[in-house]
DSSP file (Angstrom, degrees, kcal/mol; ACC not computed):
  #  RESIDUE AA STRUCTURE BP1 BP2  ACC     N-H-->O    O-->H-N    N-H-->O    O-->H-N    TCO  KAPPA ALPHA  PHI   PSI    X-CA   Y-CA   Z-CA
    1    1 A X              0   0    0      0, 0.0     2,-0.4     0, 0.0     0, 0.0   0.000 360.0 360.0 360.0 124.7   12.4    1.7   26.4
    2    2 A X        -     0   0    0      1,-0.0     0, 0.0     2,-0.0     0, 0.0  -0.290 360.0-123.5 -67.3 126.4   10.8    4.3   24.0
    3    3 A X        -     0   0    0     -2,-0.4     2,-0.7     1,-0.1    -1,-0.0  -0.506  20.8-129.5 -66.2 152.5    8.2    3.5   21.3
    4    4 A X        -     0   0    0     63,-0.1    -1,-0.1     3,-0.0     5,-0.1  -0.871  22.0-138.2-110.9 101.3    9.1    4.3   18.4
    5    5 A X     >  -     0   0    0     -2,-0.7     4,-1.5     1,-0.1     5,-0.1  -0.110  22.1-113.1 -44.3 145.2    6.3    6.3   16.7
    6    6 A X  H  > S+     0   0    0      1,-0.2     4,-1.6     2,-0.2    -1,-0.1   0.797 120.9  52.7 -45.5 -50.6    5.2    5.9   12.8
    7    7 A X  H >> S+     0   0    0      2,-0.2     4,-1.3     1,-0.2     3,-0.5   0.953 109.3  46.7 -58.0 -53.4    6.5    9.3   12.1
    8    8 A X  H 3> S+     0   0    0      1,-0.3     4,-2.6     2,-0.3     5,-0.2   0.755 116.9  49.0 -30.0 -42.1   10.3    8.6   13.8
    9    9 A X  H 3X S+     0   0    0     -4,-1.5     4,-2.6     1,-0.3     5,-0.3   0.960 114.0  42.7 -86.4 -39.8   10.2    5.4   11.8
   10   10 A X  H <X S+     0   0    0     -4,-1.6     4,-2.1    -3,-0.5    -1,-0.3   0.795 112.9  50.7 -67.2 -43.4    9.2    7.2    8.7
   11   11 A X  H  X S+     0   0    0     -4,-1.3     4,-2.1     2,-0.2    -1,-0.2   0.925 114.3  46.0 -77.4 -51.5   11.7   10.3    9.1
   12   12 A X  H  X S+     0   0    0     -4,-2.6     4,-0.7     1,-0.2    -2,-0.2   0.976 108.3  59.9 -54.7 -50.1   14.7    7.8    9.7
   13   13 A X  H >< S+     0   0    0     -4,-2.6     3,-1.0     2,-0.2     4,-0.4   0.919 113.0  28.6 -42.3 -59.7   13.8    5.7    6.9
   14   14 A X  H >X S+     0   0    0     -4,-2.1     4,-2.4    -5,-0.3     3,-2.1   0.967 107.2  67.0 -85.3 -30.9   13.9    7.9    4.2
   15   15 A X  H 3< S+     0   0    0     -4,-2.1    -1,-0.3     1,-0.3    -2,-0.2   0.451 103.5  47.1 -39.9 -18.0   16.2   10.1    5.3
   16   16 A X  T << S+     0   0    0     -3,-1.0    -1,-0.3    -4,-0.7    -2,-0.2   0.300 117.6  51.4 -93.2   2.7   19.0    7.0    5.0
   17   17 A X  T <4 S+     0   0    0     -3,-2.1    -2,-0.2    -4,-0.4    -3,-0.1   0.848  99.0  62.5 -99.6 -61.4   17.3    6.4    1.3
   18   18 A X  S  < S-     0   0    0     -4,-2.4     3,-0.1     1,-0.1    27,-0.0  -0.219  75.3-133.1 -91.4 169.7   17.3   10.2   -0.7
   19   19 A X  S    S+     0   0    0     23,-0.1     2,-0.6     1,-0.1    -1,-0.1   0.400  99.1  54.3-104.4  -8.7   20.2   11.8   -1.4
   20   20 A X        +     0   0    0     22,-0.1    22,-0.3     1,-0.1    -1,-0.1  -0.994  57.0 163.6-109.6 119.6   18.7   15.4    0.2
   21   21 A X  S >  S+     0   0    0     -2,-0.6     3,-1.6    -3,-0.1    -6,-0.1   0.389  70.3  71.4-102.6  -4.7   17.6   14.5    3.7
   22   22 A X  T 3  S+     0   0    0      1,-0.2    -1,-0.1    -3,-0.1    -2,-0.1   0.818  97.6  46.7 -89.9 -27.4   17.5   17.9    4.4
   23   23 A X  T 3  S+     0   0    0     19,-0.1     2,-0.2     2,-0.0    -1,-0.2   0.101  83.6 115.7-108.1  41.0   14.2   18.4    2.1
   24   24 A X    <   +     0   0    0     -3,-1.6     2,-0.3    17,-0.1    17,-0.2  -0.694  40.1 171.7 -86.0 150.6   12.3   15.1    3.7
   25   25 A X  E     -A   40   0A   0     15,-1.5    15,-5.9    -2,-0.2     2,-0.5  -0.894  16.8-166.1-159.2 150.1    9.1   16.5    5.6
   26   26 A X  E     -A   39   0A   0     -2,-0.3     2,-0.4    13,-0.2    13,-0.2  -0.938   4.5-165.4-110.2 115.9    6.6   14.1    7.0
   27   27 A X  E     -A   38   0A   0     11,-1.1    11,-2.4    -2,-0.5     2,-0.3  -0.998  11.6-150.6-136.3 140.0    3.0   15.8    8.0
   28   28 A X        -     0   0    0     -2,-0.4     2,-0.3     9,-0.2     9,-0.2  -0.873  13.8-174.2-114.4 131.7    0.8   13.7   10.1
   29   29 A X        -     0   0    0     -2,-0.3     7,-1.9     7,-0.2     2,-0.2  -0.966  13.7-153.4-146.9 125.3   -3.2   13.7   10.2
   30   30 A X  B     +B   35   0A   0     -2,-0.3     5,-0.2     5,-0.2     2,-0.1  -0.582  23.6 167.2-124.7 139.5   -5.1   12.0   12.3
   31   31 A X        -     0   0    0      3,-0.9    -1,-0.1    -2,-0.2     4,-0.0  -0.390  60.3 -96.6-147.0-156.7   -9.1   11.0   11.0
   32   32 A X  S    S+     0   0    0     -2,-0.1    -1,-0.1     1,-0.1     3,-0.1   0.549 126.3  66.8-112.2 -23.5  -11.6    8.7   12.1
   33   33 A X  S    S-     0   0    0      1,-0.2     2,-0.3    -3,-0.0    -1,-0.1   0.909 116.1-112.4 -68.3 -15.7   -9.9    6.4    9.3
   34   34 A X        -     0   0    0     39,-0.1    -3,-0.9     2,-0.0     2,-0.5  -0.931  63.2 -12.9 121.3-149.5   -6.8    6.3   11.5
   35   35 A X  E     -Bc  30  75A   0     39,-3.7    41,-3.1    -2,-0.3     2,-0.9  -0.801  46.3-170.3 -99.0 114.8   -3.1    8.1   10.4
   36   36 A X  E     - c   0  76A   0     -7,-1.9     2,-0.5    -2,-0.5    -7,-0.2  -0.677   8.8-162.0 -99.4 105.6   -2.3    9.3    7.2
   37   37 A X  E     - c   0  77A   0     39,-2.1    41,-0.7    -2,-0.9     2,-0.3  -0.705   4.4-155.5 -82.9 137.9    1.3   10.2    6.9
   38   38 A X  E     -Ac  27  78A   0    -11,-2.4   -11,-1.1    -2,-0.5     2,-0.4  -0.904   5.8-165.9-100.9  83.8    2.4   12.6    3.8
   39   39 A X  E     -Ac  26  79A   0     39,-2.7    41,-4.2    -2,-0.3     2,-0.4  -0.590   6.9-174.1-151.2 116.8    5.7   12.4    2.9
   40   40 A X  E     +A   25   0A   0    -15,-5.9   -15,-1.5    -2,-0.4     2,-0.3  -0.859  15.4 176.4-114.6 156.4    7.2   15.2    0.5
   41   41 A X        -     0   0    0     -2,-0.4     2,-0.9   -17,-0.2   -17,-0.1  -0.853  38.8 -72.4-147.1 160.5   10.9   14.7   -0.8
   42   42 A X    >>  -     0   0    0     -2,-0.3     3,-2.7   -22,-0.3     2,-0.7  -0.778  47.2-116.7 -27.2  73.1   13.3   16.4   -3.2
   43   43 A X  T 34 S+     0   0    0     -2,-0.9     4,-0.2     1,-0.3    39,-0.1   0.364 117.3  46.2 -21.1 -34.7   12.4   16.0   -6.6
   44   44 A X  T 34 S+     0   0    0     -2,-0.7    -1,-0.3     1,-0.1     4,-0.0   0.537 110.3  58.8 -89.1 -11.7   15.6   13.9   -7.7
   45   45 A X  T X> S+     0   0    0     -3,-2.7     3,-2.6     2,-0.1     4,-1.9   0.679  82.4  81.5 -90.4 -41.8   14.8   11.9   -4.3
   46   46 A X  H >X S+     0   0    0     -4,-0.6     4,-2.0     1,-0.3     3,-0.6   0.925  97.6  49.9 -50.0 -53.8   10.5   10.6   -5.7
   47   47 A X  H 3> S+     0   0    0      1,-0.3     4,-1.4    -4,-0.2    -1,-0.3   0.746 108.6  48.2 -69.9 -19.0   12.5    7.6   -7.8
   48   48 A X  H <4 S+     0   0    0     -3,-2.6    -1,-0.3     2,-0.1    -2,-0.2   0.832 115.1  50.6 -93.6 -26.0   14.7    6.4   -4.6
   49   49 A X  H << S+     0   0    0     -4,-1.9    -2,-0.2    -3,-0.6    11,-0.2   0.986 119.7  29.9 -50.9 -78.7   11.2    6.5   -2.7
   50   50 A X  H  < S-     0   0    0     -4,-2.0     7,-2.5     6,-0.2     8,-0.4   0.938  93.7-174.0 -37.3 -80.6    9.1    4.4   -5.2
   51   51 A X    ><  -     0   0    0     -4,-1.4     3,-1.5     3,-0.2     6,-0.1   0.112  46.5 -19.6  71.3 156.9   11.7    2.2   -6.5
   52   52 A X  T 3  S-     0   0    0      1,-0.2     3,-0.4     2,-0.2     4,-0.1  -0.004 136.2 -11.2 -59.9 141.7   11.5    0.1   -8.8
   53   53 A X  T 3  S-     0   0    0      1,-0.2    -1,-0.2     2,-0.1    -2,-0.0   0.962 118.8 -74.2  41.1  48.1    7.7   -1.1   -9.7
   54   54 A X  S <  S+     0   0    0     -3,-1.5    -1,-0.2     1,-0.1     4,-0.2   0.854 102.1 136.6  49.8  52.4    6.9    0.9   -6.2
   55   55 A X  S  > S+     0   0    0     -3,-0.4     4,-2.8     3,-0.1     5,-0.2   0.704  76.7  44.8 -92.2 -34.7    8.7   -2.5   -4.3
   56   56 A X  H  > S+     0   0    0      1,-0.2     4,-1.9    -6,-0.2    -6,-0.2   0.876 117.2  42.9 -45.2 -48.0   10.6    0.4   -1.9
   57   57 A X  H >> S+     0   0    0     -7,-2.5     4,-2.5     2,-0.2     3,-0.9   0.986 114.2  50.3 -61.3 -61.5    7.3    2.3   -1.4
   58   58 A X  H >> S+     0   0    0     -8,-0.4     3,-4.5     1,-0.3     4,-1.6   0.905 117.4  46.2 -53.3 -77.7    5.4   -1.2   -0.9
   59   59 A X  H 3X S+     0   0    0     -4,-2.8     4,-1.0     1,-0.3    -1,-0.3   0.662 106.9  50.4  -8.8 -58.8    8.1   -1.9    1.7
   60   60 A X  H <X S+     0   0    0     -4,-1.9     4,-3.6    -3,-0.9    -1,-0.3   0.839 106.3  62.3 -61.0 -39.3    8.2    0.9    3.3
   61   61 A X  H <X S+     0   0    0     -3,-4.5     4,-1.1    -4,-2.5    -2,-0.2   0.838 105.3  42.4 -90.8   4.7    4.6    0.5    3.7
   62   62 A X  H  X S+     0   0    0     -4,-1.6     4,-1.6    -5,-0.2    -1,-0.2   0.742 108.1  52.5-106.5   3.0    4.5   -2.4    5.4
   63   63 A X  H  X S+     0   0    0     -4,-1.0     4,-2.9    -5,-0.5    -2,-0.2   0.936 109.2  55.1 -66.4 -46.7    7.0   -1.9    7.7
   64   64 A X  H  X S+     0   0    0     -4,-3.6     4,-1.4     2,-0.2    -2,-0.2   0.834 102.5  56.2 -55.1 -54.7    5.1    1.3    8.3
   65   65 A X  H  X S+     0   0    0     -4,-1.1     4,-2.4    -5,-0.3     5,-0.5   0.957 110.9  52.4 -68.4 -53.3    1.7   -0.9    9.0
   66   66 A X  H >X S+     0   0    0     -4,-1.6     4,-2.3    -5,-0.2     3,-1.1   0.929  99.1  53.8 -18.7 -93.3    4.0   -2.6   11.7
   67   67 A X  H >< S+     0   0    0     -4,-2.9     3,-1.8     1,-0.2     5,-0.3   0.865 115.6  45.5 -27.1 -96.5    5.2    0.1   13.6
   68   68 A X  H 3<>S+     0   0    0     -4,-1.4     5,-3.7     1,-0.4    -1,-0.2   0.209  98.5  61.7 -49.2  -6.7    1.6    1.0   14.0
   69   69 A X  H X<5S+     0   0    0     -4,-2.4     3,-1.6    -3,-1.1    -1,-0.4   0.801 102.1  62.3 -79.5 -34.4    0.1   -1.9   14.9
   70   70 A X  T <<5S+     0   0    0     -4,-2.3    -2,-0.3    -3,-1.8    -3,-0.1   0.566 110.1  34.6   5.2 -60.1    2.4   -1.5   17.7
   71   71 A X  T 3 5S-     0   0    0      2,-0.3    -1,-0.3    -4,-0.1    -3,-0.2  -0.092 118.6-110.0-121.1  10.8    1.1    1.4   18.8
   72   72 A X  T < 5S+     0   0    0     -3,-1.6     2,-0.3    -5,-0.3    -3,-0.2   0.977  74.9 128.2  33.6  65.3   -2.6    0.3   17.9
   73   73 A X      < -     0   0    0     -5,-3.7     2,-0.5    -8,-0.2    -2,-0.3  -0.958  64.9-127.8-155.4 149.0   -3.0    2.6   15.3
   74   74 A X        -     0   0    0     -2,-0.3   -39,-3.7    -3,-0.1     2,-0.6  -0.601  38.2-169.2 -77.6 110.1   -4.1    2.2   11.6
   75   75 A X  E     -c   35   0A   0     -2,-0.5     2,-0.3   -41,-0.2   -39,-0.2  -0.960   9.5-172.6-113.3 128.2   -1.1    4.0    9.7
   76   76 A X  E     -c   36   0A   0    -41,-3.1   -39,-2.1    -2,-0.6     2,-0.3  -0.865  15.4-142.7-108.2 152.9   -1.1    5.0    5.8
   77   77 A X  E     -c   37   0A   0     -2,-0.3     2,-0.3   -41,-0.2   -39,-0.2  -0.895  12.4-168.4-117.1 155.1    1.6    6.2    3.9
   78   78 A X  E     -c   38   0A   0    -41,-0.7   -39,-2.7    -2,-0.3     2,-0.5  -0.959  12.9-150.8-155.9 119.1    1.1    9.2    0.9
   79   79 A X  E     -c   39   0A   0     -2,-0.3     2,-0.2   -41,-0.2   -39,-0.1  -0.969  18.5-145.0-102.0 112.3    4.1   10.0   -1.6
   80   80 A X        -     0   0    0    -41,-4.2     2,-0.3    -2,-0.5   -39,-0.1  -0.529  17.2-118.5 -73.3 163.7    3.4   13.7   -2.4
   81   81 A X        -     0   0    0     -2,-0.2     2,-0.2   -41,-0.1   -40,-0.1  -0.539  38.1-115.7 -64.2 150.7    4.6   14.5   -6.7
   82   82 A X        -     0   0    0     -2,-0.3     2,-0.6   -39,-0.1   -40,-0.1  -0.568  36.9-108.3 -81.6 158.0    7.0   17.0   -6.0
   83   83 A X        -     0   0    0     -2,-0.2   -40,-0.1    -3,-0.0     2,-0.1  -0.921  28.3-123.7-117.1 134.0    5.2   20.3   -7.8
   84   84 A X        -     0   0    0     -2,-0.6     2,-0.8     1,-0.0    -1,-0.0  -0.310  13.3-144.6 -73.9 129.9    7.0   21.5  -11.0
   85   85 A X        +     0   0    0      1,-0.1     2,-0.3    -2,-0.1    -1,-0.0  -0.788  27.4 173.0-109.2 110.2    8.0   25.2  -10.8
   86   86 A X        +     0   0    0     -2,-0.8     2,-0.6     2,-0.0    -1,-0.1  -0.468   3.9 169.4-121.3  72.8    7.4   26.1  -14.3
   87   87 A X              0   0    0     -2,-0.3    -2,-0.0     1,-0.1     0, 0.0  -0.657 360.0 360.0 -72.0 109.2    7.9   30.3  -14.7
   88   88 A X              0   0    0     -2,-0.6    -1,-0.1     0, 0.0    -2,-0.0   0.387 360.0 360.0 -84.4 360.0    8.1   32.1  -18.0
């Protein structure tokens, strides 16, 4: 049976959550603190991430903590802001 890595579990997850799956991207960096996953979304997509009062986010991040105890590794999750394209 295949483990299922922190990123796998992370990519599937939101991708059945946002309504663009096609603009999920995940970048993974590995520290002495353990793994910090980045997770950039769609812009119309940040509020189905969060959820309300962050319980979706929280969720996610323990599920996240799971998965990676798993694998005996220390996993964090990071919701980039989407960046505002504001040209005049």
């Amino acid at each position: 049976m295949e483990k299922i890595t922190e990123q796998m579990f992370l990519d599937t997850a939101i991708k059945a959550i946002v309504t663009h799956p096609e603009d999920v991207s995940i970048t993974r960096e590995i520290s002495e603190m353990g793994v910090l996953l980045t997770v950039d979304v769609n812009k119309e997509d940040i509020a189905r991430i969060i959820g309300r009062e962050g319980k979706i986010a929280n969720a996610l991040r323990l599920i996240l903590r799971a998965v990676a105890y798993n694998n005996n590794v220390r996993a964090t999750l990071k919701i980039s802001e989407p960046i505002e394209n504001n040209t005049v």
